[in-house]
N, C-alpha and C positions, 0 to 999 in steps of 0.2 A: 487668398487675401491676407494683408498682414496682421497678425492675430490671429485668426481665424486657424481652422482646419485643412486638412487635405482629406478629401473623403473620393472613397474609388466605390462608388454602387455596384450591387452586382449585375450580373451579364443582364441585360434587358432579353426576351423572348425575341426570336426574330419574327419579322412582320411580316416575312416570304413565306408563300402556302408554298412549300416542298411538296406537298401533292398533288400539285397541278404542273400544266406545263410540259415543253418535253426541249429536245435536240437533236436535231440532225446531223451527218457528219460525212462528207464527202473527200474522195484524195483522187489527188493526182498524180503520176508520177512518169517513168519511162515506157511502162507498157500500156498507158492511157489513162483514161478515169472512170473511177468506179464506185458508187453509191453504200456507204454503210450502213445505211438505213438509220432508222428513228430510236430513240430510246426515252421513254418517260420518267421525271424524278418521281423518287420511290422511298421519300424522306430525306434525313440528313445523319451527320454523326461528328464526331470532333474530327474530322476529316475533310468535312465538309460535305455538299450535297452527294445521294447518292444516287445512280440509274436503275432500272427494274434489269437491265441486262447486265449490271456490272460493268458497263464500259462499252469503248469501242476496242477490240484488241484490232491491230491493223499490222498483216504482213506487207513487211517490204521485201519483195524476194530479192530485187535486184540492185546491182548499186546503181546511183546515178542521184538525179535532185527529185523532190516529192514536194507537192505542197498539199495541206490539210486544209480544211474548212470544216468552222463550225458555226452553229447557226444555233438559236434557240429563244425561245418565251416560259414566262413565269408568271403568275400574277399573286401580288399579295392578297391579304386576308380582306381588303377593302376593295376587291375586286377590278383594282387594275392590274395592266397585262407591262410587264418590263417585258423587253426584248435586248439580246446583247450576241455577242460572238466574235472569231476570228480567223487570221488565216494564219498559219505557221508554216515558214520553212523549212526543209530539214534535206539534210546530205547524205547518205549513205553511201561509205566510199572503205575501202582496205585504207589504214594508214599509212601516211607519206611521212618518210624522217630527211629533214632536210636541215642543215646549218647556213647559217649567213652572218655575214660580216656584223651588221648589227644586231648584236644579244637585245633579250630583253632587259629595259629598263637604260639601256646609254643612255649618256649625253653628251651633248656636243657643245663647243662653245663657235662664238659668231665667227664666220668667215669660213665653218667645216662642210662638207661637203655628204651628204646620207649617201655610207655603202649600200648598194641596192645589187651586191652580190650573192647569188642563192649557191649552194651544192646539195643535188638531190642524193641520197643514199637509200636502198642499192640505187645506182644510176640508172636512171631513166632520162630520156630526153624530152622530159615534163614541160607545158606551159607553163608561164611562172606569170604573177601579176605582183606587182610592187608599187602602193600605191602609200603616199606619206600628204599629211594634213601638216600646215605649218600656220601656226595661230601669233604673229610678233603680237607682242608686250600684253600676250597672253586674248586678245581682241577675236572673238570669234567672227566681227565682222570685216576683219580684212586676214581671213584663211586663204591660205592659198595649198593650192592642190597641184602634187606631181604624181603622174602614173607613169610606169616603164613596164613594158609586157613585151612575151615574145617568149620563142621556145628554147630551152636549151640547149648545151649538144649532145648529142650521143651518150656523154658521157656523165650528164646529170647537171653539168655545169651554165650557168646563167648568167652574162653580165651587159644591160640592156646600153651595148653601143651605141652610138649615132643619138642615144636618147638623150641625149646632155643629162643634170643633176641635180636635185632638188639642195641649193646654195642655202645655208642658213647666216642671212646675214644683217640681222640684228637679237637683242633677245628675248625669247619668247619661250615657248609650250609647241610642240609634235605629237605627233601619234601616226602610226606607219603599220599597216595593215601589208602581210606577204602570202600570198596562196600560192599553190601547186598543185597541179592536174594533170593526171596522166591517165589513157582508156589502155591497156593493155591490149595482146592479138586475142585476148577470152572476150574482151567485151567489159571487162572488171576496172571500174574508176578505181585511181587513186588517189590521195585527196589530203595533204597536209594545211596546216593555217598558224600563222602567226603572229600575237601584236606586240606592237611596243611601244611606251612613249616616255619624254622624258623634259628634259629642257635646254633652253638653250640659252649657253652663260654668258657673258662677258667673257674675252682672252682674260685682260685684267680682272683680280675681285672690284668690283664695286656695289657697294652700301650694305652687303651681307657677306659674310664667309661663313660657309657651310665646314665644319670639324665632326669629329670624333669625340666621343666623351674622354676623360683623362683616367686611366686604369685604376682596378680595383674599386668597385662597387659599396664595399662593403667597410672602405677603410674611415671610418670616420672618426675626425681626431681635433679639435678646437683651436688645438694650439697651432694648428699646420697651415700652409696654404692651400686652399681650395679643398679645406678638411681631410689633409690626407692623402688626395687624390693623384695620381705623377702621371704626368705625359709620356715618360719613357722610365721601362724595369728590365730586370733581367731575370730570367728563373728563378722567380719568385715560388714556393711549393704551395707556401702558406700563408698563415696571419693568426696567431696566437689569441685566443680570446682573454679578455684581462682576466676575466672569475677560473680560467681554466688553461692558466700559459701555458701551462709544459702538453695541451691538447691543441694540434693541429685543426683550426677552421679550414676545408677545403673551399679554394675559391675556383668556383664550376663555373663561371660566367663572366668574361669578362668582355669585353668594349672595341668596337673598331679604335683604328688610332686615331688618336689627334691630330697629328701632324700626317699629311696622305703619303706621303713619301716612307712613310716606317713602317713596317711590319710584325703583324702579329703573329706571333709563333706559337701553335697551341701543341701538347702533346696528344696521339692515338691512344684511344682508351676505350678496353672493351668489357671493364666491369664496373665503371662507374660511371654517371651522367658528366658530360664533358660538355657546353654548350657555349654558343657568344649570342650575345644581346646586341641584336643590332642599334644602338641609339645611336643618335646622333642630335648635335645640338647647333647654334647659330651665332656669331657674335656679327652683330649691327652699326654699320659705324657711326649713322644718323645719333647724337645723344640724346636729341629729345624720345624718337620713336624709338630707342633703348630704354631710355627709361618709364614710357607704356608700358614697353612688355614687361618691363621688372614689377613694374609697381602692380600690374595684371596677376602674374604668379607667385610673387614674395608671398612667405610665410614669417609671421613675425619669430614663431618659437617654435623646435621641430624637439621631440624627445631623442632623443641615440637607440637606437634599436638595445632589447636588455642584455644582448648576446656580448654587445661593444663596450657596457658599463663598468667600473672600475668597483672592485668588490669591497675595498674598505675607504672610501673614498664618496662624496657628492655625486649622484649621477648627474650627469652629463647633457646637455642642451645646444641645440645649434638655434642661433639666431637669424634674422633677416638671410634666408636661402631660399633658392628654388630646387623643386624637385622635377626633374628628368619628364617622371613617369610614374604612375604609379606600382609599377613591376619590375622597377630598377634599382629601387635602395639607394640612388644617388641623388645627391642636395651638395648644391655649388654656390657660391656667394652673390647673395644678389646687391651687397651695400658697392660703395665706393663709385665713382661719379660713369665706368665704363662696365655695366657687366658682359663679360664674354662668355658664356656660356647661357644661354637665353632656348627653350622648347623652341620645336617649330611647331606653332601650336594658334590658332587662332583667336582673337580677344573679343569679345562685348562690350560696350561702354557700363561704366559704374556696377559692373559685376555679375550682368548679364550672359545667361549660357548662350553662346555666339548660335549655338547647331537648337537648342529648345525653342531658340528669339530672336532666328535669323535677321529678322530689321534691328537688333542692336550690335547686329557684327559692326566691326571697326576694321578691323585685321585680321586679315585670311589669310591663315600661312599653313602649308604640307611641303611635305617628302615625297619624291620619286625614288623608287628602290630596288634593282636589278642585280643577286647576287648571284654571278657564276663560277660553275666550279666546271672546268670545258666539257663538253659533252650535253650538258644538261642547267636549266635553269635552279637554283636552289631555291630561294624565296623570289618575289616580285612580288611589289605593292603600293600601291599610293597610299598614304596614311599621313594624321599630323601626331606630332610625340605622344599623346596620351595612349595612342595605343598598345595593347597590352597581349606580354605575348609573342612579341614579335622576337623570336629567336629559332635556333635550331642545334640541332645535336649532334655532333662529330660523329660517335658513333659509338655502340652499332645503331646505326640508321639506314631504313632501306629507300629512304626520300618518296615516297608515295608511289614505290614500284616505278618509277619512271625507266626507260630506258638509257641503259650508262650509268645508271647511279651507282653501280657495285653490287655486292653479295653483303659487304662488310660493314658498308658505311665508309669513313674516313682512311686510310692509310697512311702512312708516311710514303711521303713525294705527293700528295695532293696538294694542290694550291688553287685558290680564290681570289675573283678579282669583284671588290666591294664598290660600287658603284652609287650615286646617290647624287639628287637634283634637288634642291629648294626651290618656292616661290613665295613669296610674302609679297603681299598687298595691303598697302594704307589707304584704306578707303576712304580716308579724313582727306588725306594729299590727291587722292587718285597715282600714288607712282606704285609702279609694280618693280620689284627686285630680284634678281636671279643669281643664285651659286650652282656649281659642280664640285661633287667632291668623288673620285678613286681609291682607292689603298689597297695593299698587299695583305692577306692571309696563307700563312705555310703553316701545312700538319706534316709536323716531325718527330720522331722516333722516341718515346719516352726515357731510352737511356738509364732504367732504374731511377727516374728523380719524381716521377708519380704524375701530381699534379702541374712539376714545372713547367713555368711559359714566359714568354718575354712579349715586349713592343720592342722594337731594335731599329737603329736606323740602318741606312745602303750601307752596305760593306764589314757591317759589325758580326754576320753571321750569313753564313748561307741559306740561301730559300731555298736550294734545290741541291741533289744530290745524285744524279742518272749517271750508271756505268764505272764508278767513281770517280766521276766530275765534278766538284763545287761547285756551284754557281752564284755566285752573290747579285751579280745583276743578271739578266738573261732576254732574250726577245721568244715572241711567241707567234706564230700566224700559219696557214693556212697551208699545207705543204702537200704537195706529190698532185697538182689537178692537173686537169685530160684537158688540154688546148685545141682548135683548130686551125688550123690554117689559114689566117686571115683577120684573125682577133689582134688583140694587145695584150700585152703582160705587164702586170700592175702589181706592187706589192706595197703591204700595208701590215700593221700588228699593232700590239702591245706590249711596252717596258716593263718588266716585274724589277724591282719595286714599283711605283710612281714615281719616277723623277725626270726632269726636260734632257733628256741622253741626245746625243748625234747618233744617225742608224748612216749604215753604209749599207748596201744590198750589191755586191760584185756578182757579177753575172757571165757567164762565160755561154753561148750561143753554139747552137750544134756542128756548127762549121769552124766553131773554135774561138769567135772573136769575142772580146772583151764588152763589155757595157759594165757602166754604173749609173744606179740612182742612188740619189741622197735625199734625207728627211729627217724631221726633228722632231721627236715626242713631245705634243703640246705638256702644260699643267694636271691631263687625265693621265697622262701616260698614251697616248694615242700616236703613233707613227704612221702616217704617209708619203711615199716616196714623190716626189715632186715632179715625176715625166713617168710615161710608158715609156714600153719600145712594141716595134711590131711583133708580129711572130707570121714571119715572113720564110720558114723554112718548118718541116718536120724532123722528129730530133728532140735529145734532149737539151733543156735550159738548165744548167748548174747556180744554183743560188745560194749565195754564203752571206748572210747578213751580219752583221757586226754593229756592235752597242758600244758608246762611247764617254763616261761619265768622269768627270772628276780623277783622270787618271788609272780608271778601272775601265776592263773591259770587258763583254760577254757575248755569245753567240746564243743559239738554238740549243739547246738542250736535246739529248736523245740520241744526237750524233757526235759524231767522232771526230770532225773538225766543224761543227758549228754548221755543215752545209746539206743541204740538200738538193731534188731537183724535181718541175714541171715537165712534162711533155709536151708534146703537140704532135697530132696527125693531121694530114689532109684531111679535107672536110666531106671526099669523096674517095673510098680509099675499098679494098678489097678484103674479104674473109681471109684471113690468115690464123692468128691466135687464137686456138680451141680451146675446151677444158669438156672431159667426160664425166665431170660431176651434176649430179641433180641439181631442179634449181630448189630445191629446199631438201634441209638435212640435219640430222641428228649430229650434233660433235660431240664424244667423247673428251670430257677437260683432263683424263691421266691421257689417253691416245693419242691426244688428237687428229688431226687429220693431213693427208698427202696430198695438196693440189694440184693433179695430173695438168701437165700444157703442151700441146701439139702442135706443128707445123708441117710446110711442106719440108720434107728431106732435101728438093733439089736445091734448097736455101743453102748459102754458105757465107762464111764469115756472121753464125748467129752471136746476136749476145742478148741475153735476157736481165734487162733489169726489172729491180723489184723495190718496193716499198710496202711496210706495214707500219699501219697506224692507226692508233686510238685519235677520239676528239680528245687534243692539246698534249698530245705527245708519239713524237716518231719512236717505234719500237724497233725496227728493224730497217734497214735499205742497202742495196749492194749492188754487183751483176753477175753474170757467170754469162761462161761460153761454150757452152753445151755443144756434143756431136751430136749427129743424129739429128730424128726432128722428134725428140720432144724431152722434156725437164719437169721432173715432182719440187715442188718448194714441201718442206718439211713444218707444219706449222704443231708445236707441241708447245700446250698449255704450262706445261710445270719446267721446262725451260724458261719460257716468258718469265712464270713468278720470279725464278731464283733469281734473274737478270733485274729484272722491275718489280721490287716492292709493290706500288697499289695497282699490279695487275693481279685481279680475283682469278684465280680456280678452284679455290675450295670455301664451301662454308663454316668459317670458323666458332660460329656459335651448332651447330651441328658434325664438323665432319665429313658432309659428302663432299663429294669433288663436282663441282658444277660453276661453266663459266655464267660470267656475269660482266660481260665487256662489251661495247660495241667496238667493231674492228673493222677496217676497211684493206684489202691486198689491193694491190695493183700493179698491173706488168707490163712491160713494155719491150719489144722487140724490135730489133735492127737488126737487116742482113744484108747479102746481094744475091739478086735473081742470075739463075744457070748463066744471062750475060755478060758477069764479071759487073753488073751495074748496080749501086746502093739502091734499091727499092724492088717493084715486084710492079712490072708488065705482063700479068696476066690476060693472056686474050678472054678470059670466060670465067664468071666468077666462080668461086669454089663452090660445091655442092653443101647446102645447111648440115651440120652435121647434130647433135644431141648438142642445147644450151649452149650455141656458138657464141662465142667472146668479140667476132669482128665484125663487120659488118661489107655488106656487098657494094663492092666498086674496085674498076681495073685502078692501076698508076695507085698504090700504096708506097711510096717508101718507109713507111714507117710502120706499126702495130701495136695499140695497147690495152689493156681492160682494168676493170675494178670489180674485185668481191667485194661483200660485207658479208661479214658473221656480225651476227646480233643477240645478243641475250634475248628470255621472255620472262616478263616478269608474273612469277608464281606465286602468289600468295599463299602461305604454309596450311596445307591440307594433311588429314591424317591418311596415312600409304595407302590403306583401300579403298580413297575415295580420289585418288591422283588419276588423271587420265594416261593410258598407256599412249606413247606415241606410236604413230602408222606412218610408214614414210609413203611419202604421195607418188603417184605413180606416170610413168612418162606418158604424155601426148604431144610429142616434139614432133610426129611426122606429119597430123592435124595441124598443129600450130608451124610448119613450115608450110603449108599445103595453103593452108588462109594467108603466107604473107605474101607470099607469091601469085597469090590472087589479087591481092591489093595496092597491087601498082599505081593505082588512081590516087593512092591516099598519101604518095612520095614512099616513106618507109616509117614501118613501126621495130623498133628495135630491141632487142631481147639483151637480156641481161642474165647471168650465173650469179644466182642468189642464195649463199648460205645461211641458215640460222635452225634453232632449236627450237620445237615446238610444241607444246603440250596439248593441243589436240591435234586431233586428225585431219588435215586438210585438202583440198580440190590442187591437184597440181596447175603452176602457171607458169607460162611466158611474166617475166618478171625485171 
């Protein structure tokens, strides 16, 4: 009350007799259901209640779905009986890694279409469900629901045809839930899951525009505009403090960009903290609901931090400013009739905590936040500007063990694509308003300048450097996937920087003829190619895409003229391409490893193409034309490094040599059968040999597969407490013997799956 105190009493005694009462606990799962029996409470602790048996522990030996039940009564001291309890779900399944067209956290603006493309890794010909919630002008009650389901091919790949596409065409709020299931010939589910959601903008900004803060955190200066602060620098190191000029301030944090189209450059740093702050901020075109939010967060008088103060001189005060955040050190001007730079941050009426006094919200405003660095999500978050925190660390960072993250953390040649949704809602007016904003991040080479980093716009400095290549502008998407015969070919990516580029995609078809699509990167930077074509032949598809900006030009990165290529086989095609590798295995990152590939000898005219690649970057592709039937591809880890900087095989904060990559091979063969004819009229399939690459069916003209090698991520043990690895042992004549039995089931298809593993594991069909 006003005047008064704030008094917090202490904990009152609970009223619950903890010694009465009990719970039962029942499950269920794939090998039936089975009764836990009863357990009595046996008191309490700051833990909360406790059982006389210490719990239920409950084996799941096997994977598949379980559901739990629990049940139970209590009565307090005044001798009634509470009763409460629940059911829980739970999955136990081997993890599934799979990539899809949409990352977490995109957005889309109105008229875009949701990629509901999966790729399962290692390939499996997994179920996929794609199911996306679309809420216009954020209204839950006119959601509309698409779901596209149906199994992959052979080769991991997913793209739910004939199902038309969830159209976003006005805007609003999504969220798109993606699973993947696959039962293996053991009987062993596999089991990935992924969400995402974001917003849906305007083509045009209208009544918000979602920015960047304007660089340098720390520069705060009275006499400047916007205190100091610049939309665009160039290897800046430092910032001198007044009381100690000739002493270097390092500035460890700085700011997506303002403008989406420029690029942040940060240097690789592996002894000092190196980090960005994701803020971001909003300018509103509405003047009146502008000047809400100003007059909401203005601060009439802000001190200058004491670091910034001038030593023989008045210290220093900022005026009518708002601040960021409070873990950003940034205050931007909140006087003069437009401010542009405005939290996205929610309001009260008359100074009301909107989240302690929810009936005095006025204005509900948050961030959608989806930061990828390829392979792996970095951050993802819904939040409005106050929150704190919100950053992360070039490196060394080992990103929460994820898979892909590196060994190192950051490298040079790493790049980020910054992604970010506003919604603000005036709940006075009832209008709801939507931005999208994208931008570029490159980690580059410190070059002895320490801490230097820039904002730069397209063309001022290269983002990328692969094979000694520049790249100042460049395209990115999806390369080397396993087609069937009878699908479409569709291509789609993203422009580094952000800018609206023309894409050209020249396409040259296994028979040789020409095809082009054309597409235009909206304002995210987002490129979709505006037609398919069939893929009406097996064979490969050559695809060279091409960026078109302002006189500059760019391709793909990683290759050698900008191009690469998809395949396709028939969707019923015969054992041909083997390999005699385990499906799991130790790599060696000095050795690495030989991947043996076999065929029939009476083939002639072979040529074996190949492809290696990381998520968002081709590392290797070529062909050869081997005699003989069969060909070793050479994969050596410390050739990779010296070729591609932020490929890991040693750990640089220790020394040992251990990769830390995910990697995907894929090969593909072309020959003619002893009849002089392109393909392979086999009367009688080839017999399953150890971890076969093809799959059974006469009329193959074609052949191709995909490995992955995979990192594990280890969390650092001391040497005698490290599990020694056991490599797994084969039961390929078992697991041929069960497929061959399961003709009724159509086909379960096997996969050659590498990776490193620190414990010991049950070998699989995989």
């Amino acid at each position: 009350m006003e005047g008064g105190h704030d008094v917090i009493p202490e904990r009152h005694d609970n009223f619950l007799d903890f010694g009465s009462g009990e719970v039962a606990c029942a499950a269920t799962g794939p090998a039936g259901h089975w009764n836990l029996g009863t357990a009595h409470f046996a008191g309490w602790d700051d833990n909360g209640p406790l059982l006389n048996n210490g719990g239920f522990p409950i084996d799941l030996p096997a994977t598949g779905d379980y559901r739990i039940t629990m049940r139970g009564s209590i009565k307090d001291r005044f001798g009634r009986t509470f009763t409460g309890g629940g059911t829980y779900e739970v999955t136990v399944a081997r993890p599934m890694s799979f990539s899809t067209s949409c990352k977490p956290g995109t957005n889309f603006l109105v008229g875009d279409r949701y990629p509901a493309k999966v790729n399962v890794n290692p390939p499996f010909p997994a179920e996929a469900e794609v199911i996306v919630d679309f809420y216009p002008n954020s209204d839950p009650a006119r959601k509309r629901r698409w779901v596209g389901q149906g199994i992959g091919n052979t080769f991991g790949h997913f793209v739910p045809h004939g199902q038309g596409a969830m159209v976003f065409d006005e805007p609003g709020e999504y969220v798109s839930f993606v699973t993947t299931r696959y039962v293996d010939a053991e009987g062993m589910l596999w089991l990935g899951r992924q969400t995402s959601s974001g917003v849906v903008a305007p083509v045009e900004r209208e009544g918000i525009f979602l920015h960047g803060l304007r660089g340098f955190p720390f520069s705060h200066n009275v006499k400047m505009a916007h205190n100091g602060a610049m939309e665009r620098y160039g290897d800046r190191e430092n910032i001198p403090t007044s009381f100690m000029p000739h002493t270097p301030y390092l500035m460890s944090d700085p700011y997506p960009p303002y403008a989406p189209e420029d690029t942040l450059f940060l240097p690789a740093s592996f002894s000092e903290e190196n980090i960005v702050e994701a803020q971001l901020a909003m300018e509103v075109a509405d003047a009146n609901l502008a000047r809400r939010l100003a007059d909401a967060f203005k601060k009439r008088s802000v001190l200058i931090l004491p670091w910034f103060q001038p030593v023989n001189d008045k210290w220093q005060y900022l005026h009518d400013v708002i601040e960021m955040s409070t873990d950003s050190f940034a205050w931007f001007p909140a006087g003069g009739p437009h401010p542009d730079t405005l939290p996205v941050q929610s309001v009260g009426s008359d100074g009301w905590d909107p989240f302690a006094f929810p009936e005095k919200k006025r204005i509900e405003a948050y961030t959608y936040m989806g930061i990828i660095r390829p392979g792996f999500p970095v951050m993802t978050s819904v939040f409005e500007t106050e929150a704190r925190g919100l950053y992360w660390k070039l490196s060394p960072n080992l990103f929460g063990y994820q898979f892909n993250r590196g060994i190192n953390g950051d490298l040079p040649g790493d790049v980020y694509r910054i992604q970010a949704g506003a919604v603000l809602k005036d709940l006075e007016t009832g209008r709801n308003y939507y931005d999208a904003y994208s931008s570029s991040l490159a980690i580059q080479a410190s070059e002895g300048k320490g801490y230097a980093h820039s904002i730069s716009p397209p063309g001022e400095k290269a983002i990328r450097v692969v094979n000694g290549r520049e790249h100042d502008i460049f395209f990115a998407q999806d390369t080397h996937d396993v087609l069937e015969v009878g699908e479409r070919l569709g291509v789609g990516g993203i422009v580094f920087p952000t800018i609206e580029a023309d894409v050209i995609w020249h396409i040259t078809t296994p028979s040789g003829e020409p095809a082009t699509i054309v597409g235009r990167a909206n304002r995210l930077g987002v490129a979709r190619g505006t037609s398919t074509i069939p893929v009406d032949e097996p064979g490969i598809y050559r695809i060279c895409p091409e960026v078109r900006w302002n006189g500059m030009t760019g391709d793909l990165p990683g290759t050698t003229r900008g191009c690469f290529w998809h395949c396709a086989v028939p969707r019923y095609r015969q054992e041909i391409l083997k390999t005699s590798l385990p499906a799991m295995m130790r790599i060696d990152a000095r050795g690495g490893v030989r991947i043996p590939l076999t065929w029939p000898e009476t083939l002639s005219d072979v040529r074996i193409n190949f492809g290696v690649l990381m998520p968002g970057q081709v590392m290797d592709q070529g062909f050869v034309e081997p005699n003989g039937g069969s060909w070793e591809y050479p994969f050596d880890p410390i050739q990779f490094t010296a070729q591609l900087p932020n490929f890991d095989s040693r750990n640089f904060a220790t020394g040992d040599w251990q990769l830390g990559e995910t990697m995907v091979f894929q090969f593909f063969l072309e020959g003619r059968d002893p009849e002089g004819e392109k393909g392979f009229r086999l009367g009688a399939p080839l017999p399953a040999p150890r971890h076969a690459l093809q799959f059974p069916r006469a009329d193959a003209p074609a052949a191709g597969t995909r490995l992955t090698l995979t990192d594990s991520p280890e969390r650092e043990k001391p040497a005698n407490q490290r599990r020694a690895f056991r490599p797994c042992a084969s039961r390929t004549s078992e697991i041929a013997r069960r497929r061959r039995r399961s003709a009724s089931r159509r086909r379960v298809y096997r996969r050659a799956r590498i990776c490193r593993a620190r414990r010991p594991c049950r070998c699989r069909a995989s």
